[in-house]
C-alpha positions as a printed NumPy array, in Angstrom:
array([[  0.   ,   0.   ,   0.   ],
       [  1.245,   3.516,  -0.61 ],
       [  2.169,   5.529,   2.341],
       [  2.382,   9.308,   1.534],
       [  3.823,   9.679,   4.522],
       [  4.881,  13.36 ,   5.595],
       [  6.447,  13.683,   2.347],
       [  2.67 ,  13.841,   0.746],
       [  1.329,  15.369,   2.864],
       [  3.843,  18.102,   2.19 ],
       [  3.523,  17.692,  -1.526],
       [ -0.093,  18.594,  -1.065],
       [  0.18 ,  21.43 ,   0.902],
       [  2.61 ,  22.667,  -1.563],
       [  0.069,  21.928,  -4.295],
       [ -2.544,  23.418,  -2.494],
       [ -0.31 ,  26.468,  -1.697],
       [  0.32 ,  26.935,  -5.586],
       [ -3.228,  26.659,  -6.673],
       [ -3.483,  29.464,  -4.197],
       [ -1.022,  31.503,  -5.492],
       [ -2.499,  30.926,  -9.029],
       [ -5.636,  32.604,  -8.44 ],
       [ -4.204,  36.161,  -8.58 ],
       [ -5.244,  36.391,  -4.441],
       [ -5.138,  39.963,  -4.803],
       [ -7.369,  41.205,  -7.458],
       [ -9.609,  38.529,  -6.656],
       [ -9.983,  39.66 ,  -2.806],
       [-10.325,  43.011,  -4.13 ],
       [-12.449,  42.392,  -6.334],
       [-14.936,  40.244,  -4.267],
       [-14.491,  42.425,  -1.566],
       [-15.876,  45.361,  -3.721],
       [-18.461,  43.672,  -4.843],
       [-19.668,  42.697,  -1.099],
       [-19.486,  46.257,   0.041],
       [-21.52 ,  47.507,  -2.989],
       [-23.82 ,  45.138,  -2.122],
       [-24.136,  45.809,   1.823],
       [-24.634,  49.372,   0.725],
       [-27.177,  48.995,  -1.462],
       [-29.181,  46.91 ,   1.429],
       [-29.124,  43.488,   0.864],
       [-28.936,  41.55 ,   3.654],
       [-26.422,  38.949,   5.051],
       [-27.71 ,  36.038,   3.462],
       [-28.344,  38.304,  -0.226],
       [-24.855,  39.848,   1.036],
       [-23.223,  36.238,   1.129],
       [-24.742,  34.914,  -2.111],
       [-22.663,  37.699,  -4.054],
       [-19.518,  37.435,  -2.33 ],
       [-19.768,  33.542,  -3.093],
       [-20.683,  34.559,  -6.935],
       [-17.913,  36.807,  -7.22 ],
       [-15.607,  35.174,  -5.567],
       [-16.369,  32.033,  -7.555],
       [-16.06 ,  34.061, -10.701],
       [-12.659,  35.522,  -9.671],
       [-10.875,  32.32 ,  -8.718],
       [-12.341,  30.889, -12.328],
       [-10.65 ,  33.783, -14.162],
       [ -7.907,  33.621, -12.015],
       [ -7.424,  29.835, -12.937],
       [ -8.258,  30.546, -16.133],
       [ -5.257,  33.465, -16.797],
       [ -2.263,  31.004, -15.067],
       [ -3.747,  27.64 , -17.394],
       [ -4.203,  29.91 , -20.642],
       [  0.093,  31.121, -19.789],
       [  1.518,  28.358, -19.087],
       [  3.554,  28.078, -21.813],
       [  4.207,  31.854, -22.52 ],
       [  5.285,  32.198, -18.887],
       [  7.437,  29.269, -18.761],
       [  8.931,  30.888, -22.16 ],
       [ 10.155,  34.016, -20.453],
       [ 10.868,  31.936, -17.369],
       [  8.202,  33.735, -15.023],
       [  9.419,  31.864, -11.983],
       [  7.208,  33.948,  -9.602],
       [  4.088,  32.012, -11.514],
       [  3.134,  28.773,  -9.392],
       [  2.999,  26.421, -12.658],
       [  6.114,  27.635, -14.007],
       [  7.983,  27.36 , -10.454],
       [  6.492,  23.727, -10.19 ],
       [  4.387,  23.957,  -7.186],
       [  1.445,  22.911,  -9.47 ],
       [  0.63 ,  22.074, -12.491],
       [ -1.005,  23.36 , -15.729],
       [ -3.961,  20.328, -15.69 ],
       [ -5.23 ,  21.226, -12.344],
       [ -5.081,  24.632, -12.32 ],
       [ -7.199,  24.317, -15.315],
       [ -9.268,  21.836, -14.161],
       [ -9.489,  23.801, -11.28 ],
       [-10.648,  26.924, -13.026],
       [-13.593,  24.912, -14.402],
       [-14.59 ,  23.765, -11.218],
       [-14.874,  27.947,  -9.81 ],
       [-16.842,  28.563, -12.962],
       [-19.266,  26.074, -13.251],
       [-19.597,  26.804,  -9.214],
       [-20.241,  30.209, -10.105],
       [-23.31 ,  29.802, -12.053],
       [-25.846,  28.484,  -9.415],
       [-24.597,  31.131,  -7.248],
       [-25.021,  34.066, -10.028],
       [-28.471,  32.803, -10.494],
       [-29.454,  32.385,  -6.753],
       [-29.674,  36.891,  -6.919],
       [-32.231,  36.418, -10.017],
       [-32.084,  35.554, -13.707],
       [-31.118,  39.208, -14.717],
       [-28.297,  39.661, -12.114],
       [-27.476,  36.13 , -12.921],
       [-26.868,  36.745, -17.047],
       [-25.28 ,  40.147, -16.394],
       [-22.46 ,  38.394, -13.823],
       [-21.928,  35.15 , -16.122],
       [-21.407,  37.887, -19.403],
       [-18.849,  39.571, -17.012],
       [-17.36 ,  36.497, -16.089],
       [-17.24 ,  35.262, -19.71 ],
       [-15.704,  38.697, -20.908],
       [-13.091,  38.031, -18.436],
       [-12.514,  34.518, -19.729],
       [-12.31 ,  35.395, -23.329],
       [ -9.524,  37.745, -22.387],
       [ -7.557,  35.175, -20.67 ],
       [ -8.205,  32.843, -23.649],
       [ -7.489,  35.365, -26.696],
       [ -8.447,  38.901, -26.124],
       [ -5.518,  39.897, -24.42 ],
       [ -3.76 ,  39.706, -27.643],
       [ -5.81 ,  41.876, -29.682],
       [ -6.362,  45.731, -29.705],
       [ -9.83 ,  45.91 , -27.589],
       [ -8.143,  44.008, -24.726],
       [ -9.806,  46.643, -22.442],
       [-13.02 ,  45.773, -23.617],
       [-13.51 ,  42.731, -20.928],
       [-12.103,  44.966, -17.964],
       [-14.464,  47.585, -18.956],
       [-17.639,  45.402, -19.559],
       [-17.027,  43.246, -16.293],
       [-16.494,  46.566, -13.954],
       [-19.217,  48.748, -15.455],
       [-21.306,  45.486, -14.788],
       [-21.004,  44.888, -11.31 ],
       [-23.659,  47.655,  -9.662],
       [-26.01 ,  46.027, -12.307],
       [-25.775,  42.44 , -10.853],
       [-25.847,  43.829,  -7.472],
       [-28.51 ,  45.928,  -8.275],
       [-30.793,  43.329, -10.013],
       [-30.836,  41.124,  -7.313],
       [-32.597,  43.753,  -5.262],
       [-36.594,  44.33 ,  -5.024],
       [-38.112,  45.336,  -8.113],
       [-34.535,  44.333, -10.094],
       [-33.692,  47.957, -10.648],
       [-31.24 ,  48.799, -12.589],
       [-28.057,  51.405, -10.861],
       [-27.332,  55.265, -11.526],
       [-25.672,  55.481, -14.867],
       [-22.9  ,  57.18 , -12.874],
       [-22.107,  54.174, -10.829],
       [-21.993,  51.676, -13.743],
       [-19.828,  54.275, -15.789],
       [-17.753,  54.772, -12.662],
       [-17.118,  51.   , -12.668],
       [-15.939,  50.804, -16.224],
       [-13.424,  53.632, -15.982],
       [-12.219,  51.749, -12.913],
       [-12.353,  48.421, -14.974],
       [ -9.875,  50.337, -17.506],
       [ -7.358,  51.744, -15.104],
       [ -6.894,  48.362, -13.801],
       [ -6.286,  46.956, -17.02 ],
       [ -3.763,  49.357, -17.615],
       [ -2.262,  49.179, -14.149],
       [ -2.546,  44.953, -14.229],
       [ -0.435,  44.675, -17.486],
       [  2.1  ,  47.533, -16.636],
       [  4.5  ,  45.089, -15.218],
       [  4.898,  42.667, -17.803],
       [  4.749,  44.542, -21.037],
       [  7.644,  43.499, -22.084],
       [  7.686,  39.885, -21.324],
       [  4.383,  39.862, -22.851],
       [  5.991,  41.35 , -26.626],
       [  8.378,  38.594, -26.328],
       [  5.593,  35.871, -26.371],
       [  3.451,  37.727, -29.118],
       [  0.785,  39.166, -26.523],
       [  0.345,  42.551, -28.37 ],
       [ -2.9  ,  44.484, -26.744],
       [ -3.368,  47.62 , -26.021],
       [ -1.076,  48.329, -23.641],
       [  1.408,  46.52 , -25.017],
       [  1.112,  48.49 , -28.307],
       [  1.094,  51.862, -26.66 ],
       [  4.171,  50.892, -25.031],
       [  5.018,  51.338, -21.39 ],
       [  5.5  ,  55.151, -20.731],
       [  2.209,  55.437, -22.238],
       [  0.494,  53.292, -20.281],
       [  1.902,  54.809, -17.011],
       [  0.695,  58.21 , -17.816],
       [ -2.643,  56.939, -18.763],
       [ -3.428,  55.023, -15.499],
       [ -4.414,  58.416, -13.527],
       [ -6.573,  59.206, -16.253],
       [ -9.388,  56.463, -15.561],
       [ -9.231,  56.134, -11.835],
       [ -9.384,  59.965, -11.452],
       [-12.398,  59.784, -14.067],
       [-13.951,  56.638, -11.621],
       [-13.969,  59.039,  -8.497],
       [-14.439,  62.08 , -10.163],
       [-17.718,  60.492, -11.211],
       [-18.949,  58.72 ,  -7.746],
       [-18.423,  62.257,  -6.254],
       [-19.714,  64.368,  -9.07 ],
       [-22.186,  62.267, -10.76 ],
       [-24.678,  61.572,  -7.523],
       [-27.513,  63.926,  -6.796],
       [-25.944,  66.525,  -4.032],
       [-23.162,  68.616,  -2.994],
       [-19.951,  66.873,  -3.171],
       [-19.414,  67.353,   0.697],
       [-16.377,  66.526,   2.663],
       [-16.451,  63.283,   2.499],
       [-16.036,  63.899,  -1.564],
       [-13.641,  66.311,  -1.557],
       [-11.951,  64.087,   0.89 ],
       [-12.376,  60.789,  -1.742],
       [-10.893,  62.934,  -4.762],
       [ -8.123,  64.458,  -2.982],
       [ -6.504,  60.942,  -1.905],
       [ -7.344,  59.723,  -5.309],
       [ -5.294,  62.432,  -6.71 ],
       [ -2.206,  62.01 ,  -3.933],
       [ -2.511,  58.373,  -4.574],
       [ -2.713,  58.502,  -8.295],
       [  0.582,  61.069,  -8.46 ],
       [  2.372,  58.698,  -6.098],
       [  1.381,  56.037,  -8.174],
       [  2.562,  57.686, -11.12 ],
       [  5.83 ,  58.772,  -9.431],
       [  7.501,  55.619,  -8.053],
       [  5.888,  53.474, -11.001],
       [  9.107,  54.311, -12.499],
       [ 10.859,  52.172, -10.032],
       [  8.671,  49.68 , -10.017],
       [  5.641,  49.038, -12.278],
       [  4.189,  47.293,  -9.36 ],
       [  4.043,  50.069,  -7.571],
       [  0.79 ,  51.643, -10.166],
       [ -0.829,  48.189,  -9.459],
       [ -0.844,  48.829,  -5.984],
       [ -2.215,  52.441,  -6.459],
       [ -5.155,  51.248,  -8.356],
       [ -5.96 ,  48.839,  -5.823],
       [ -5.609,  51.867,  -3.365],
       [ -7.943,  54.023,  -5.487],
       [-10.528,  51.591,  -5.499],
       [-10.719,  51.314,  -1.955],
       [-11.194,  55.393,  -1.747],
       [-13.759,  54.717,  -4.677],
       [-15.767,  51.725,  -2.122],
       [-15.464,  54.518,   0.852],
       [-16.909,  56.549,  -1.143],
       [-19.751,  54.878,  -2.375],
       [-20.542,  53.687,   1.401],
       [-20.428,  57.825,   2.587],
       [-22.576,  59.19 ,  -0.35 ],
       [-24.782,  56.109,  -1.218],
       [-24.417,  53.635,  -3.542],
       [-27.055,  54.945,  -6.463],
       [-29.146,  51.463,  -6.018],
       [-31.772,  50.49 ,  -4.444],
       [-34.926,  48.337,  -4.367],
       [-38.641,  49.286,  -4.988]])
């Protein structure tokens, strides 16, 4: 009989560790996490509350999956050692399979806010896929990012009373934030990325490009949550824009250092962006 032993045991955790690592833990906790908030805001409760976390979260991990399977080869091409699959801690079959699992999890759970919230997440989760899966190659490689941000408020808000539909602010406030993080997520690996043939549009543009665009959007995304809502702007607004606009210029400043940097400061802007929408309401609710 075979005995694992500590050794497998190990090997496991290892695995476990990698598929982990695979996921892309921190746009997906960001992600998810924004999603949860919007939805607390808006006023569904803990159990309406729970079912989107689990849908986004499920979507996330599948995309996730999905991005690390799909590069496999290109990232063991320009040795990406920092990637789990390419460092050996897991491999390519069950982070795929693994990325089927998430999504075929994710459906029930889209579905369990409504049939409307339920097609809206699934298209945003799809968009997402058919970057991983081709997309990203092509010139309207911020078209998923765009689609799958501006449609978040809508799932949250369909799954509400009366399946109203959000502010056009909010949903356009998601998009531009959906574009800045496109820009910001691909920053770092633009040139790795023209050495395997990816060639979208940030990898076109070329980097300086890219690093003075990825203010533009996430200024636009809080300029319209703070702007774009019946109101004064108040001081929580002015308060929102004005750390958008220190983060965005440090961003922009030490991304010359390190790309990684303007990743960071997106993630940083849309946490201002979630305060925000918790101080001045979210633009949804049910009838």
């Amino acid at each position: 009989m075979l005995n694992l032993g500590r050794s497998g045991r190990g090997s496991r955790r290892s695995a476990v560790a990698g598929l982990l690592r695979a996921s892309h833990p921190g746009p997906t906790i960001a992600v998810t996490a924004l999603t949860t908030a919007l939805a607390a805001a808006s006023g569904r409760d803990a159990a309406g509350c729970g079912l989107v976390a689990g849908a986004a979260l499920a979507g996330q991990l599948s995309v996730g999956w999905c991005n690390d399977a799909a590069d496999a080869a290109r990232d063991t091409a320009v040795g990406r050692t920092a990637k789990p699959v390419v460092a050996g801690a897991v491999s390519a079959a069950a982070v795929r399979a693994a990325s089927i699992t998430a999504l075929a999890v994710c459906v029930p759970l889209s579905f369990a806010s409504g049939p409307m919230a339920g097609v809206v997440h699934l298209v945003a989760v799809s968009g997402a896929w058919a970057y991983d899966l081709g997309l990203k190659s092509t010139v309207v490689s911020w078209l998923p990012y765009v689609v799958a941000f501006g449609a978040l408020p809508a799932f949250v808000a369909l799954g509400l009373p009366g399946h109203p539909w959000p502010a056009w602010s909010i949903s356009l406030a998601g998009a531009a934030l959906g574009a800045g993080a496109h820009l910001a997520n691909v920053l770092p690996d633009i040139e790795s990325d023209l050495a395997t043939g990816v060639r979208g549009w940030p990898q076109r543009i070329g980097r300086a490009r890219v690093r003075a665009l990825v203010p533009v959007p996430l200024l636009a995304a809080t300029g319209l949550l703070v702007f774009g809502q019946p109101g004064p702007a108040g001081r929580a607004g002015w308060a929102g824009l004005t750390a958008a606009g220190v983060l965005t210029a440090a961003g922009w400043l030490l991304g010359g250092r390190s790309p990684r940097v303007t990743f960071a400061m997106a993630i940083a802007v849309a946490a201002v962006d979630v305060a925000l929408l918790l101080e001045r309401g979210t633009g949804i609710t049910g009838t």
